[in-house]
C-alpha positions as CSV (number, residue, x, y, z in Angstrom):
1,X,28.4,286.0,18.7
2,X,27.4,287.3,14.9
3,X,30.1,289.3,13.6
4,X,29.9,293.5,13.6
5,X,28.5,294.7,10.1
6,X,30.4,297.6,9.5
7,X,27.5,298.4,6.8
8,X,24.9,299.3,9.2
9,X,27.4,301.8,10.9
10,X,25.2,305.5,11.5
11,X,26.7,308.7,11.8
12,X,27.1,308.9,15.5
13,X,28.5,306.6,18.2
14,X,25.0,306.6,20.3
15,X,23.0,305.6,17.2
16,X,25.8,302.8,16.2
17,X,25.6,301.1,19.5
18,X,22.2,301.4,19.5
19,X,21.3,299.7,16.0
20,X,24.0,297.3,16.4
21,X,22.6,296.2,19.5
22,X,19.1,295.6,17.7
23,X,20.5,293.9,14.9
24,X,22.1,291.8,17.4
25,X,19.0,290.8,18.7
26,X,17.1,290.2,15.5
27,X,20.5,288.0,13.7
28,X,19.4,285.5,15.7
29,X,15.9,285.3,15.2
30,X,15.7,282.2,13.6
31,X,17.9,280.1,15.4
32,X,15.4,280.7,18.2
33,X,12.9,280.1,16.1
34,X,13.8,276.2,15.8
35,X,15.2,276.2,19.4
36,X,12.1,277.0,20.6
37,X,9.9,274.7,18.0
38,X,11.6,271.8,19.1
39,X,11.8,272.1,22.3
40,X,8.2,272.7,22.5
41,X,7.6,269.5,20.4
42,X,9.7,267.3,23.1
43,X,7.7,268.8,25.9
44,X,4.4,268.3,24.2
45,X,5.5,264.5,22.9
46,X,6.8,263.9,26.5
47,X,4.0,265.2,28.4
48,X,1.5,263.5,26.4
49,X,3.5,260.1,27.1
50,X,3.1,260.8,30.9
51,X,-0.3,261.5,31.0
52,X,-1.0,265.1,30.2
53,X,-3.4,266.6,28.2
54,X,-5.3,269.6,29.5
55,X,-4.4,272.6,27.9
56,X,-1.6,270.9,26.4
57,X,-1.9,271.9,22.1
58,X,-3.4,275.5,23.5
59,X,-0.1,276.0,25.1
60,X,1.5,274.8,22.0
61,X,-0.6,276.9,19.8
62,X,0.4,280.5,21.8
63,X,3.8,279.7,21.5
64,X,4.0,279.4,18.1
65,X,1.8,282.2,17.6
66,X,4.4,284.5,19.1
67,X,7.5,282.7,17.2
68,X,5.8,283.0,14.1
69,X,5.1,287.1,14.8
70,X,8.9,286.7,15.6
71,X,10.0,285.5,12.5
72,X,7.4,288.4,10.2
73,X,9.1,291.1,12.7
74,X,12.6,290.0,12.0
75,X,11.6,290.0,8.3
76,X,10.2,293.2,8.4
77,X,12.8,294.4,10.0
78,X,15.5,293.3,7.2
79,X,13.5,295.3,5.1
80,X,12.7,298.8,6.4
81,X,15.2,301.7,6.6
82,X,17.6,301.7,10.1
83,X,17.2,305.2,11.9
84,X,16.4,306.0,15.0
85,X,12.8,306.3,14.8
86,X,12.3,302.5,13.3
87,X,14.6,301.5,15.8
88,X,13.1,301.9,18.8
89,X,9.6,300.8,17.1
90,X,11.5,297.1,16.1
91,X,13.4,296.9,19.4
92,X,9.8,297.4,21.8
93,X,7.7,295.2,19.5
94,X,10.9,292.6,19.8
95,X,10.7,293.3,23.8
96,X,7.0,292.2,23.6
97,X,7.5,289.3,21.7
98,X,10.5,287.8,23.6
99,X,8.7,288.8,27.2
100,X,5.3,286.7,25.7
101,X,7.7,284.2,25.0
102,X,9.0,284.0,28.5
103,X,6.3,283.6,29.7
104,X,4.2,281.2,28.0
105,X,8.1,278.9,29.0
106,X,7.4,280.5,32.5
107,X,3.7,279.1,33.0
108,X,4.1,275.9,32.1
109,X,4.2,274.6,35.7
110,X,0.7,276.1,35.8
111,X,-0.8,274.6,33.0
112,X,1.0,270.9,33.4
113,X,2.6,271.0,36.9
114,X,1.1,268.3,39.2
115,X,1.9,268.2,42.7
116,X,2.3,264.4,42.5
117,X,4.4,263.7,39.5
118,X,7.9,265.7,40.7
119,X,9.1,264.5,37.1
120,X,7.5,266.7,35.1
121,X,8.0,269.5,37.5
122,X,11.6,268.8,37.3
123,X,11.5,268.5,33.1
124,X,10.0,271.6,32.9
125,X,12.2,273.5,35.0
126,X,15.4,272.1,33.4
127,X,13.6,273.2,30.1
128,X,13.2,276.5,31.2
129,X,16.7,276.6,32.4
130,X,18.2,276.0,29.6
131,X,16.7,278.4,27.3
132,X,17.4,280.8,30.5
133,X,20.9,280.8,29.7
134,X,21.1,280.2,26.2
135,X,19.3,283.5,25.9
136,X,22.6,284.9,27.5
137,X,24.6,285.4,24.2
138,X,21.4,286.7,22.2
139,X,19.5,289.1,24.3
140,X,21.8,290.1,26.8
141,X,23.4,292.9,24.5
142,X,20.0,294.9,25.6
143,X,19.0,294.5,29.2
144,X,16.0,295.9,28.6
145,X,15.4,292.8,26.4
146,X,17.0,290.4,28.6
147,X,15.5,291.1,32.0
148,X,11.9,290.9,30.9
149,X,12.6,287.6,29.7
150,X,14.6,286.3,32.2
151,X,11.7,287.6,34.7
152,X,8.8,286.3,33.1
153,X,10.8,282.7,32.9
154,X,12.1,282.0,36.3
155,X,9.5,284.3,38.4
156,X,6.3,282.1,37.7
157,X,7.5,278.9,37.9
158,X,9.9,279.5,41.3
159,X,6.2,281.0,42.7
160,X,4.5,277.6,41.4
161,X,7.5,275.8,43.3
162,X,7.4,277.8,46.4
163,X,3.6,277.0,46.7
164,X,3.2,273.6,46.3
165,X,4.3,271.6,49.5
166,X,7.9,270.0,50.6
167,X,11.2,270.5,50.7
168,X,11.7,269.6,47.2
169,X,9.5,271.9,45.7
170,X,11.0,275.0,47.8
171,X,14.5,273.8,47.7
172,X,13.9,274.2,43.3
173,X,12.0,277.7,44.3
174,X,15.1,278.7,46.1
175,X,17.1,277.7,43.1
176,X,15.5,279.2,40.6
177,X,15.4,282.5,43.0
178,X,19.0,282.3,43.4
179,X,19.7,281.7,39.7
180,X,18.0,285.0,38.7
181,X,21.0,286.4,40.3
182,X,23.4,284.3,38.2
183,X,21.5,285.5,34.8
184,X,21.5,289.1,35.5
185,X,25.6,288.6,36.6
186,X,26.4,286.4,33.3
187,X,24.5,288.5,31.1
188,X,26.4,291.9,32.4
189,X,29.6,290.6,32.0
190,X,29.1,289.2,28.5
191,X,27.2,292.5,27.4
192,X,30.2,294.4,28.5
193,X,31.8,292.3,26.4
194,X,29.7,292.5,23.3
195,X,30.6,296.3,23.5
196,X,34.2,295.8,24.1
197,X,34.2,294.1,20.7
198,X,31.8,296.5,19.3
199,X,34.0,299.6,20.0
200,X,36.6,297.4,18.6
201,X,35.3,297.3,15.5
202,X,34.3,301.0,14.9
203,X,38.1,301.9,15.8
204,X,39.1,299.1,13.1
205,X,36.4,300.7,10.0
206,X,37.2,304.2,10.7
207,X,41.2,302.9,10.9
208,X,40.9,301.6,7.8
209,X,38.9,304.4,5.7
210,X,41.6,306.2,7.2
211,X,44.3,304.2,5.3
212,X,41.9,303.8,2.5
213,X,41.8,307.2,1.6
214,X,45.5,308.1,2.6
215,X,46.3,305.7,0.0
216,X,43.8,306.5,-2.1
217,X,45.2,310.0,-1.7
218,X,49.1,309.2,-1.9
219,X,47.9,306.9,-5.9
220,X,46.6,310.5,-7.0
221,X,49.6,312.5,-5.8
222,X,52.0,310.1,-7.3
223,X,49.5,310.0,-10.9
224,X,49.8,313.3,-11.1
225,X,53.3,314.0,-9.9
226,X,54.3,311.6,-12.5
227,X,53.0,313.3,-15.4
228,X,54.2,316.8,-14.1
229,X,57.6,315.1,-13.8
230,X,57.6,313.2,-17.1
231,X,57.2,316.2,-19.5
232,X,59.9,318.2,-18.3
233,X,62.2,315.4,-18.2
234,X,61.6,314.0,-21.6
235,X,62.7,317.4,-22.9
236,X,65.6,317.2,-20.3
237,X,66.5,313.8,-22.1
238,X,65.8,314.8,-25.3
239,X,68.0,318.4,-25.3
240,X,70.8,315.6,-23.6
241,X,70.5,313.3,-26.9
242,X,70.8,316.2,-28.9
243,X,73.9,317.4,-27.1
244,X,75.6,314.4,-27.6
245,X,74.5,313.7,-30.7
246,X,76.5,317.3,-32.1
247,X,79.4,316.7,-33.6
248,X,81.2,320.0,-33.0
249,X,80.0,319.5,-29.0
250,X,83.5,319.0,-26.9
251,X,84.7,315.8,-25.2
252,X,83.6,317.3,-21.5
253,X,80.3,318.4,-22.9
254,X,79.7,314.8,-24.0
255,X,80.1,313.6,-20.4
256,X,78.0,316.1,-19.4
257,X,75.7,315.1,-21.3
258,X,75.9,311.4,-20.8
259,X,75.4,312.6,-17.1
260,X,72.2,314.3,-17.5
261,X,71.0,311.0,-19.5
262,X,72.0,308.7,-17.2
263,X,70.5,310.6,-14.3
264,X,67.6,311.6,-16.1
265,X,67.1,307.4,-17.0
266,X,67.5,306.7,-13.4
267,X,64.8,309.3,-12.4
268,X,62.1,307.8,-15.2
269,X,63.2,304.5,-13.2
270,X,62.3,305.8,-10.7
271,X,59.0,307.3,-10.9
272,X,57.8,304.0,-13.0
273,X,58.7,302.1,-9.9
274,X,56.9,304.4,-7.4
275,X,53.7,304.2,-9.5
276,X,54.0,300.1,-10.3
277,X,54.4,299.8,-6.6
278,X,51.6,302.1,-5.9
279,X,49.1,300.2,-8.4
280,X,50.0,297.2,-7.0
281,X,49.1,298.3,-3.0
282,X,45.6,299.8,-4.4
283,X,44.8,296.4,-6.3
284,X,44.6,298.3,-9.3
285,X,47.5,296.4,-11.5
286,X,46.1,294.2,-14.0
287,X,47.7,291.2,-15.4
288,X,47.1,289.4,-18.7
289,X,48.1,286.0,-17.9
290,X,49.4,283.3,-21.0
291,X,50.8,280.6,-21.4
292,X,54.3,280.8,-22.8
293,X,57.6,278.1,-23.0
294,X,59.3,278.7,-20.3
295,X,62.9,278.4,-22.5
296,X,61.7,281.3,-24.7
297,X,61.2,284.0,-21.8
298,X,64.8,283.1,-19.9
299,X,66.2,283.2,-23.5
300,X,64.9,286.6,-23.9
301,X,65.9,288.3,-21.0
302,X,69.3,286.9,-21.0
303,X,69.7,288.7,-24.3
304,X,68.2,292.2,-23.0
305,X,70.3,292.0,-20.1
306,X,73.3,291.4,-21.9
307,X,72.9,294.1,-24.4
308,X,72.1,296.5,-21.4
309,X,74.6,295.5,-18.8
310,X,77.8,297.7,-19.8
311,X,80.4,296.7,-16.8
312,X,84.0,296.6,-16.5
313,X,82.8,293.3,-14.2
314,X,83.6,290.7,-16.5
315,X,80.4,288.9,-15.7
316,X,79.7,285.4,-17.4
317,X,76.6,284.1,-17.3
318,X,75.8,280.4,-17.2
319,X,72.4,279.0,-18.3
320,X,71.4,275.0,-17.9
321,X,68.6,274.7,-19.3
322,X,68.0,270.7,-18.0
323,X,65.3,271.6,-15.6
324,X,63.5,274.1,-18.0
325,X,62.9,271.7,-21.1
326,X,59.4,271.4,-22.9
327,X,58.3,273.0,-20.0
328,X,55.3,275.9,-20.3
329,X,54.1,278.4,-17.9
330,X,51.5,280.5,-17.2
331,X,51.7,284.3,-16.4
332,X,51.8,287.8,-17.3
333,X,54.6,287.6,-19.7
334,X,55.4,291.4,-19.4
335,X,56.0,290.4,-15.7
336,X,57.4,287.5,-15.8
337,X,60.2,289.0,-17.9
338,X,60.0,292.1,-15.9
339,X,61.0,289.7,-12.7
340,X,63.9,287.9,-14.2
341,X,65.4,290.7,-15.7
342,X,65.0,292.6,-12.2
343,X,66.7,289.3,-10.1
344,X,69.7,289.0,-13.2
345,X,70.3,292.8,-13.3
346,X,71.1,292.5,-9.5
347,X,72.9,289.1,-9.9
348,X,75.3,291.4,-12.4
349,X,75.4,294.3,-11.0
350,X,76.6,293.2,-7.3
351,X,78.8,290.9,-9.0
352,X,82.1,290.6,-8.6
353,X,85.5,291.2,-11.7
354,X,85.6,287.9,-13.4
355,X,82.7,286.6,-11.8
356,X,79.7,284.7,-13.0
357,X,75.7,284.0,-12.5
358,X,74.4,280.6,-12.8
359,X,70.4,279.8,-14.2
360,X,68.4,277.1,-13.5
361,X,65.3,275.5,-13.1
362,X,63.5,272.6,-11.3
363,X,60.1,271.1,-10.8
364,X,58.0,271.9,-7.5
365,X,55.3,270.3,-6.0
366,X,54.5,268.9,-9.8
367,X,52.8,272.6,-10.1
368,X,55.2,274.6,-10.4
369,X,58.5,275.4,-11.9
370,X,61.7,277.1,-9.5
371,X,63.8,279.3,-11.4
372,X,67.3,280.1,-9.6
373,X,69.4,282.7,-9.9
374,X,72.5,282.4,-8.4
375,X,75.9,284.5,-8.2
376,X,79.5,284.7,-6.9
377,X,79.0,288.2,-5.8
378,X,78.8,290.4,-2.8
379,X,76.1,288.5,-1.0
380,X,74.0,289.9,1.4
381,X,75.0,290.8,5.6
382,X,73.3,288.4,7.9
383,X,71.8,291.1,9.8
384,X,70.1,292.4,6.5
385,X,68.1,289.6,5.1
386,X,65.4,290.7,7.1
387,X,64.6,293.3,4.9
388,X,65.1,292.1,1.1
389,X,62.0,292.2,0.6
390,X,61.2,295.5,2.4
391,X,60.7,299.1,0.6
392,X,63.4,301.1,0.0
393,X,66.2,298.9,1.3
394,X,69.3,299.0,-0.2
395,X,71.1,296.5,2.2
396,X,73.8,298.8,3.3
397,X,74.4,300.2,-0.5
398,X,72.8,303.5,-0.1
399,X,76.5,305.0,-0.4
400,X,77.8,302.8,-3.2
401,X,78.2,303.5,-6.5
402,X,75.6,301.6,-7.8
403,X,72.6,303.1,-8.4
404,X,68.5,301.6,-6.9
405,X,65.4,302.4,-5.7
406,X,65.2,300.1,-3.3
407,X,61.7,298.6,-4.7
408,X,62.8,295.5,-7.0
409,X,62.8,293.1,-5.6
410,X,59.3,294.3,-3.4
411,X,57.3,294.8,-6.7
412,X,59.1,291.6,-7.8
413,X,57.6,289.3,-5.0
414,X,54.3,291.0,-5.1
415,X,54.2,290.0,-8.7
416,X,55.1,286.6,-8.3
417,X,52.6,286.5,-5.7
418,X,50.0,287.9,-7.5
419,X,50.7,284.9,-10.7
420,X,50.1,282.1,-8.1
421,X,54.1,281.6,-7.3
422,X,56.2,282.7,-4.6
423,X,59.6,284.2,-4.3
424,X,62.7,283.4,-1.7
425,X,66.6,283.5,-1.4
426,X,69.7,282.6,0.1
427,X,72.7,284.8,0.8
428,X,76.3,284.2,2.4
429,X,78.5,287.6,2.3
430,X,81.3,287.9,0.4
431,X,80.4,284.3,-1.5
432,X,77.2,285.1,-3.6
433,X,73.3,285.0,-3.4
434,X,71.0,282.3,-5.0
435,X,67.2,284.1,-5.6
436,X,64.4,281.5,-6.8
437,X,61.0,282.3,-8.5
438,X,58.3,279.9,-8.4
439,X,55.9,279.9,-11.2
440,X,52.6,277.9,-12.0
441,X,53.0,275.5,-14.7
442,X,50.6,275.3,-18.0
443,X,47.8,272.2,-17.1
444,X,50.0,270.6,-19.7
445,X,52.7,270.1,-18.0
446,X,51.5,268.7,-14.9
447,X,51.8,265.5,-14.3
């Protein structure tokens, strides 16, 4: 069965069904083309082996005639403008074509049938059978289309049958009577299911423009949201800054402030998150990838993350850089960094007093390198790690102290993904977590 093109949907349901049906019909044009060439070429070589030659390469000649008209119609057809009008003109000149088709197949016992060679009779009716229900899954999606051909196959030659004498030649008349019935019941059942599929499909397209512009609509909304937020709470921030920055300003007004900073920080945070994550969802994030030492990037964000990571924790941090040696890889830098500095902020923060995080790396598949990061901390409930990787999760923190959006680690994975690595974990509670990030290595590098 050719697959739905949502493409050639119309504007009504009536109309769809209708040009999907004759589109149907015409997709598989030229596979009946050469179906019906060659079969025609081994009746014609095998008849003229047994004897046959009246009327033989006229028979031959009409059939192609009609194929041929087949194949400029389907072209024809691939060309001109689908509507309603054009429609019905291509699906009654098809109708014509396929019933000539029929039954030039169907009158063969008439032109080569003899009464004392049951062989060829036999040939040609197994011939005719066969195309009979190969034309099932092509025409049967318009019984208009079908019947005719079915018809103009089987009714001639079971009234040749039923003519000449014996009980051979009725028993195949019988048959082929009988097997009329079997068509028209096959091709019912698999039209029916040709439209299950078909409805199918339009629920699927119109599902998914729905989505498309939902999300289309929620990117917008969140653009434009962030730049209404942004303005007022730079000045928020600044007027904060200023505050502290007073000398005569009193001790609680300095905590005040530091309040509004912090808060106002974690907002920004917040809103670059919602619109990274939303970029990333409409395919719209760009990255720049590079090829950079793999040493040089872990060195830098260990340094950011130690200048930014004011904690009462005690938090040591342990690099072994064995694995990570002379070795180059290739990504967005910007999110590369963005990544580590997201999986060691989280390592620190949901540490524990006097505890520590542990870096290293090894070599994967000889493509890639695996980056761990692994710490003694609060580790993650069994009945959580389901979700890591799900939106706005906080794996039973949402109460704590320490403030998330719940979309780290998400916009983490999807980058990694995005640069050709991948991103997993291991957790036990109350003994630590070990996060990995797989990234391609530099051609250079591979072995």
């Amino acid at each position: 069965m050719q697959p739905v093109k949502t493409s050639l949907f119309l504007n009504d349901d009536k109309n769809n069904i209708f040009l999907w049906q004759v589109d149907h019909l015409f997709s598989s044009t030229k596979i009946s083309f050469f179906t019906n060439a060659i079969f025609s070429l081994i009746v014609v070589w095998l008849l003229w082996g047994l004897g046959v030659r009246e009327h033989l390469f006229l028979w031959l000649s009409l059939l192609w005639v009609v194929l041929l008209f087949r194949l400029l119609t389907h072209r024809l057809y691939v060309k001109s403008k689908k509507n309603s009008k054009t429609l019905g003109v291509y699906c009654k000149t098809f109708s014509v074509e396929v019933g000539l088709t029929g039954l030039l197949w169907g009158l063969t016992p008439w032109f080569f049938g003899d009464p004392e060679q049951t062989e060829i009779a036999l040939f040609l009716g197994f011939v005719i059978g066969g195309l009979v229900s190969g034309a099932v899954g092509t025409l049967s999606v318009l019984s208009r289309v079908y019947m005719p051909y079915l018809l103009c196959m089987l009714l001639p030659m079971s009234v040749w049958f039923f003519i000449q004498g014996g009980p051979v030649y009725h028993a195949i008349g019988y048959i082929a009577t009988f097997a009329v019935l079997g068509f028209v019941i096959s091709s019912l059942s698999y039209k029916k299911i040709l439209h299950n599929s078909f409805d199918l499909a339009i629920k699927v397209s119109s599902q998914k423009e729905q989505v498309e512009r939902a999300s289309n609509a929620k990117s917008e909304f969140l653009s434009n949201m962030s730049h209404e937020l942004r303005t007022p709470l730079n000045a928020i921030l600044g007027f904060a800054q200023l505050i502290k920055m007073n000398k005569d300003t009193t001790e609680i007004n300095q905590q005040h402030s530091n309040e509004v900073v912090n808060a106002g920080k974690y907002l920004l945070s917040l809103i670059d998150d919602l619109l990274e994550i939303s970029a990333i969802e409409a395919n719209k994030l760009e990255l720049h990838i590079e090829k950079k030492k793999l040493l040089d990037i872990i060195h830098e964000c260990l340094d950011m993350i130690k200048a930014s990571s004011v904690s009462d924790l005690n938090v040591s941090i342990v690099f072994d850089k064995t694995g990570c040696n002379d070795l180059s890889v290739l990504v967005d830098i910007v999110r590369a960094k963005q990544i580590l500095l997201n999986l060691l902020s989280n390592a620190y923060k949901y540490n524990k007093t006097d505890g520590s995080i542990n870096i290293h790396c090894e070599m994967i598949n000889d493509s890639h390198v695996r980056i761990y990061v692994t710490d003694t901390g609060q580790g993650i409930p069994l009945d959580k790690q389901s979700h890591v990787f799900d939106s706005y999760q906080r794996l039973g923190q949402e109460k704590g102290n320490i403030k998330g959006t719940g979309l780290g680690l998400v916009i983490s994975r999807q980058l990694v993904e995005m640069m050709g690595g991948q991103m997993g974990f291991k957790s036990q509670e109350n003994k630590g977590s070990s996060f990995w990030v797989d990234l391609p290595l530099s051609k250079d590098d591979l072995k």
